[in-house]
N, C-alpha and C positions, 0 to 999 in steps of 0.2 A: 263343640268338640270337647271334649273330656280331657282336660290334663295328666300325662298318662305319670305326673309327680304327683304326690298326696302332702296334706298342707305340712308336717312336720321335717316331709325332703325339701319344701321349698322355704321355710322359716330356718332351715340350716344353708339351705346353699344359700342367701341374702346374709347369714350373717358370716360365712366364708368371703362372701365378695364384700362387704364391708372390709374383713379382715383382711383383706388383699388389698382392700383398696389403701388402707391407712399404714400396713406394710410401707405402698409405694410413697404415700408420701410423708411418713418418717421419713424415707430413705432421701425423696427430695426435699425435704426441707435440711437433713445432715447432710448431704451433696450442697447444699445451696449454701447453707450456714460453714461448709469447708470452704465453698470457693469465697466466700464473703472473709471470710478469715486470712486465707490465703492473699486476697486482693487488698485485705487492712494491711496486712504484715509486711508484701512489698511495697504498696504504698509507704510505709510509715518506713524503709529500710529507704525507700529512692526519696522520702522527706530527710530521712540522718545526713544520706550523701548530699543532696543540697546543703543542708544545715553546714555539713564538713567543710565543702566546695566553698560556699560564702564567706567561713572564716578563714578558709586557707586565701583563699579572691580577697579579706579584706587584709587580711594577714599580709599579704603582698605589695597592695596599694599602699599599706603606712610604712612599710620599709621601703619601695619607691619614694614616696612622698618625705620620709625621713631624711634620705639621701640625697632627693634635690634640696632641701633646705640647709644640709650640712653643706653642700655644693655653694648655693648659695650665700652659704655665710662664710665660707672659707674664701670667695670672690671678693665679698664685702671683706674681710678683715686684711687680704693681698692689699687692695686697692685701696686701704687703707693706711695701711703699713708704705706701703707706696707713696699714698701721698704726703706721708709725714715725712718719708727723708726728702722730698722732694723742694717740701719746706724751708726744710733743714737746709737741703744741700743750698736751695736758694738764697738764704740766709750766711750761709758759710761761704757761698760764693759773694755777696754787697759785703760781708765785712773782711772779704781777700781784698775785692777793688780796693776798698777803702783804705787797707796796711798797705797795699803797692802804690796808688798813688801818694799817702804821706811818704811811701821810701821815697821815691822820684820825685816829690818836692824838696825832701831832705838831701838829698846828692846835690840837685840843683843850688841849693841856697848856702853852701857850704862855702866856707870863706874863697878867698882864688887859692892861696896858700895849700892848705889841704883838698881840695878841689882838686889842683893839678898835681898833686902827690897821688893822689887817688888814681886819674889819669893814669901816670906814669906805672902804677900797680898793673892794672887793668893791662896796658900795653905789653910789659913784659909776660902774663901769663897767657895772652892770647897772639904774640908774633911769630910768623913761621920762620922757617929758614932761611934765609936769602931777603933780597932789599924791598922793602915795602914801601907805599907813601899811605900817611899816617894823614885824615881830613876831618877836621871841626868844625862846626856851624861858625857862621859869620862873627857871631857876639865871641867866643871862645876862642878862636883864631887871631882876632885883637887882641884881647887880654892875654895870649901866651908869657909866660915869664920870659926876659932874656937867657938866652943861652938853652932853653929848654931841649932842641934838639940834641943839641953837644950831649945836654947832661942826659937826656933820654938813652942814645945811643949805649952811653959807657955802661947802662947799668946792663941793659938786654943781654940774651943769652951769648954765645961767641957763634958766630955766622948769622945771629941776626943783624938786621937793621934797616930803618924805618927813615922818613921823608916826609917833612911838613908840608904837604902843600896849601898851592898858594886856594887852589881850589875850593869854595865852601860847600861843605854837605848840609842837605835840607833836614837837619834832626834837632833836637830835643836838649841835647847833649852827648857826654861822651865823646865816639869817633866812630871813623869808617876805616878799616884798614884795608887798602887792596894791593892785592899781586897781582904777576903776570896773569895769570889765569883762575880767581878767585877772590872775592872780596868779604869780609866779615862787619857785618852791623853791628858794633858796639856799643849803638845808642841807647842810652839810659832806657827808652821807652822799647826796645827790642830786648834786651837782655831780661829784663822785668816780665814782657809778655810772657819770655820762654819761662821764665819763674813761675807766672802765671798759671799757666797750663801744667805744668809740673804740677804745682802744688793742687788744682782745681784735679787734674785724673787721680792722685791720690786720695780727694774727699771722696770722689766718688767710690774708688775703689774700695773706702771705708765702709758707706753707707748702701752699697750696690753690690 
């Protein structure tokens, strides 16, 4: 069959479909080289946001990590500060013992003469109203001076007055003064406790 093209229509339409054909793929390789662009560019924009997210993720962990350490060392410096008054106060409390017992030795070792002037001090500023009996340990009860009740009496306030008995109190020194309904420990080792304690909540309250 005779081709009803002659060779110069068919040497033009081969080189229109060349040019169609290269047409389309310019076109898909620019289609292809856009979407490849495109897919660099949010790739590389969802690479920044990581990039961003990491440092802000690591940004966070060192001021966490910052702030347990400042925690930490503020624990350690409390509990340090802590333990030095604690020291302290242990220290300030063996050398309270130690001034209270030399008082309490020094009361005790005091001539009888001033001894029971002392006594007699101590009596007046703590007798109530009305008639007491007045009790000394065994050793002190013996050695009263004569006359000591007489001369106790005259000095006390006016409606007081006081009664040596014959009874010995189990103390240290000092006295026991009791009323009808009320008794006060005068003894050297009670009056000092209460010193004690006195002076010991005030270190605290120093150092605390």
């Amino acid at each position: 069959m005779v081709s009803r093209y002659g060779r110069s229509e068919v040497i033009y339409t081969m080189s229109a479909l060349d040019n169609i054909v290269e047409e389309i793929l310019t076109e898909a390789r620019t289609k292809a080289d856009r979407i490849l662009s495109d897919a660099l560019s949010k790739a590389e924009k969802i690479s920044k946001r990581e990039q961003v997210r990491a440092v802000e993720q690591s940004d966070l962990i060192e001021r966490q990590t910052d702030k347990q350490i400042a925690d930490i060392k503020s624990r350690c410096e409390i509990a340090t500060t802590l333990r030095r008054r604690q020291v302290v106060l242990e220290t300030q409390k063996s050398e309270l013992e130690e001034t209270i017992s030399a008082a309490r030795q020094a009361l005790l070792d005091q001539p009888a003469n001033e001894y029971f002037a002392f006594i007699v001090k101590m009596v007046v500023a703590r007798s109530e109203n009305g008639e007491g009996e007045l009790m000394f340990n065994a050793s002190d009860r013996s050695a009263l001076p004569r006359y000591f009740q007489q001369i106790l009496n005259l000095v006390l306030p006016e409606g007081n007055k006081v009664n040596v008995s014959y009874i010995a109190a189990d103390i240290d020194g000092g006295f026991v003064l009791k009323y009808a309904d009320f008794e006060k420990d005068c003894s050297f080792e009670a009056i000092l406790r209460q010193r004690r304690e006195e002076f010991f909540e005030l270190i605290q309250g120093v150092l605390f």
